[in-house]
C-alpha positions in Angstrom: 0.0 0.0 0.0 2.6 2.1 0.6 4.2 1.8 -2.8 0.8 2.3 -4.5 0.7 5.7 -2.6 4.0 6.6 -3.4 3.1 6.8 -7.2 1.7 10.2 -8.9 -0.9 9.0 -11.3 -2.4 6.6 -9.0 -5.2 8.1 -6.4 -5.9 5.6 -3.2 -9.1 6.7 -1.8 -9.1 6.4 2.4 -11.9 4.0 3.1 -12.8 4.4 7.2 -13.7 0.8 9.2 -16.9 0.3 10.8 -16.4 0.1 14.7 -17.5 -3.8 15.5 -19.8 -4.0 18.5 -18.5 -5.2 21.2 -21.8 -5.7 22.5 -22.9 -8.3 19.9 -23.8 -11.7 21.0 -22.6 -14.4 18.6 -24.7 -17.2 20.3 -28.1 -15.0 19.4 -27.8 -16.0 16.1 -28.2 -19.9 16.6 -31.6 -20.0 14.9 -31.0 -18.1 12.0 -31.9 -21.5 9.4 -34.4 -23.0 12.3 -37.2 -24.3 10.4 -35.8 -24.1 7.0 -35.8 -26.5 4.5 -32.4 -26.0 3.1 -29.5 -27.9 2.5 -25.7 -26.9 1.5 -26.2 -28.1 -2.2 -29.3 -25.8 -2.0 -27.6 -22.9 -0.7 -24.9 -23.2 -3.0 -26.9 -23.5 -5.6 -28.8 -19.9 -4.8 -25.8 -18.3 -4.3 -23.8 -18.7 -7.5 -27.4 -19.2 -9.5 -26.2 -22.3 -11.1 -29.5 -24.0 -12.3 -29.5 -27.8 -13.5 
């Protein structure tokens, strides 16, 4: 990164991180696929939109 910034004709554009909650409770979201009829080929499938 450092390099990249060196150069003239490049422009690096200063992107700010989002502040993580500490507060957030990993163990809340246990549920999230209760009651869902969904498998890993499924999801898989959905998610790079391959149809067969």
């Amino acid at each position: 990164m450092q390099l990249i910034k060196q150069l003239d004709f490049v422009e690096v554009e200063e992107v700010k991180k989002k502040k993580v909650s500490a507060n957030y409770d990993f163990f809340s979201s246990a549920g999230l696929w209760k009651n869902r009829e969904i498998d890993a080929k499924e999801l898989r499938k959905q998610a790079w939109n391959i149809s067969k």
